[in-house]
N, C-alpha and C positions, 0 to 999 in steps of 0.2 A: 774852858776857853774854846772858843770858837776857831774852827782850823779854814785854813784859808783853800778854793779849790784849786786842785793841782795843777789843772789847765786852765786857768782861767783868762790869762791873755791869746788863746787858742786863734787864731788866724788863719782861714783858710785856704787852700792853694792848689791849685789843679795841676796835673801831669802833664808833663808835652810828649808822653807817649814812652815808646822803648826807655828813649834816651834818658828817662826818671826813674830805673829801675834801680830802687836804694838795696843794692847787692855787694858783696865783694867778687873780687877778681873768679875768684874760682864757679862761684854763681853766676855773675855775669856773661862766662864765658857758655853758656845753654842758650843765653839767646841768639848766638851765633848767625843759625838760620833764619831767625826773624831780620836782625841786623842787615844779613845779605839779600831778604829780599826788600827791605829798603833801601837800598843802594841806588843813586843817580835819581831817588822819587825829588831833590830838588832842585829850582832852575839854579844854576851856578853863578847868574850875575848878585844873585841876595847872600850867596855864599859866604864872605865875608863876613858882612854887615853882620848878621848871624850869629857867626862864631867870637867876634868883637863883644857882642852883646851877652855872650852868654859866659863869655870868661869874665866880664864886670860884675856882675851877679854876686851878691850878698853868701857870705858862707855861711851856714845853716849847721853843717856839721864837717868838720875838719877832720877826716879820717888819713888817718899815717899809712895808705897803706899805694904803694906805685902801682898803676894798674898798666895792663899793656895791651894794645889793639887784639880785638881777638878774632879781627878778620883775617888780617895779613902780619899782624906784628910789626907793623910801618910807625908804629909810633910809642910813647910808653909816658905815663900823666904822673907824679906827683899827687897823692892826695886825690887820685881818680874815679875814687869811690864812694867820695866824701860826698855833699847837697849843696848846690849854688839856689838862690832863686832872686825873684824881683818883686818879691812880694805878690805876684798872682799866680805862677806859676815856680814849679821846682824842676830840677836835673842835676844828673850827677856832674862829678866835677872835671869827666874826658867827656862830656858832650860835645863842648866845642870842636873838639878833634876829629870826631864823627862825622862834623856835619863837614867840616873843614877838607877834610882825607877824600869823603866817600858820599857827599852831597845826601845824606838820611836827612830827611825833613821830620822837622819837628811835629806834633799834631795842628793841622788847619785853623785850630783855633787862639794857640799861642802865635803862630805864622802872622795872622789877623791881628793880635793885641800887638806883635811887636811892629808892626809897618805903624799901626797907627801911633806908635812914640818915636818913628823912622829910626829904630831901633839904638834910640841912645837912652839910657837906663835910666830911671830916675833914683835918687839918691835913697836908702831908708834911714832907718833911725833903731836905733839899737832896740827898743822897746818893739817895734815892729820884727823885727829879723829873730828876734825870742817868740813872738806871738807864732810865725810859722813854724818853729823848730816846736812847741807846744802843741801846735797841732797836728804837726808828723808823727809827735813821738806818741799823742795820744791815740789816732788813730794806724797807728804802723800794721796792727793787724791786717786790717781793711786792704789796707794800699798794697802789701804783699798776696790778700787772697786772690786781688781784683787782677793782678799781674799775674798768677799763676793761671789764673782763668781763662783767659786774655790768649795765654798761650796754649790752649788746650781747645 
């Protein structure tokens, strides 16, 4: 019998940067110094809009684990570590609070895709939101080296 392939609804999706860093708290807290030299990189009237958008975001991976700011500790997420996305891009599940707390911008190119939906989300479809969880989980290696790199 013919085996079916593992990833085969694999969906692609690109990073908005720090704030996609699929870590838990205690990893998380290393990119500290990256975090803080993004601070204030954006303008504060898209602030909202932003953090709206990125709390609507598809959960990809439901992680139980409370994450807490690891700049100032001003804030603390439920499931923080967990993956939102919108089907073209991913982030963790305290991004929004990031951007929301301490104005961190997202990468220019997620910034760019979300003006042009004037950052109201479009709906996905369960088969879609497995397609990206298929291709995180396939490519996880990658996305952790490329982050490690990134930082170095």
């Amino acid at each position: 019998m013919r085996q079916k392939p593992r990833f085969r609804h694999a969906h692609a999706v690109e990073s908005i940067g720090i704030l996609s860093a699929i870590a838990p708290q205690q990893v998380f807290e290393q990119a500290r110094s990256e975090l803080q030299k993004r601070t204030g990189t954006l303008p504060g009237e898209e602030r909202a809009a932003i953090a709206s958008y990125l709390r609507a975001g598809a959960i990809v991976f439901a992680i139980m684990e409370h994450t807490t700011d690891v700049l100032e500790g001003a804030f603390g997420v439920p499931g923080g570590s967990g993956v939102r996305t919108d089907g073209a891009y991913y982030w963790r599940g305290d991004a929004a609070d990031y951007v929301e707390r301490y104005c961190i911008a997202p990468s220019d190119d997620f910034l760019s895709h979300g003006r042009a939906l004037q950052w109201s989300p479009r709906p996905m479809a369960e088969e879609d939101i497995a397609g990206v969880y298929d291709y995180l989980m396939a490519n996880m290696r990658q996305i952790r080296r490329a982050r490690k790199r990134h930082r170095t």
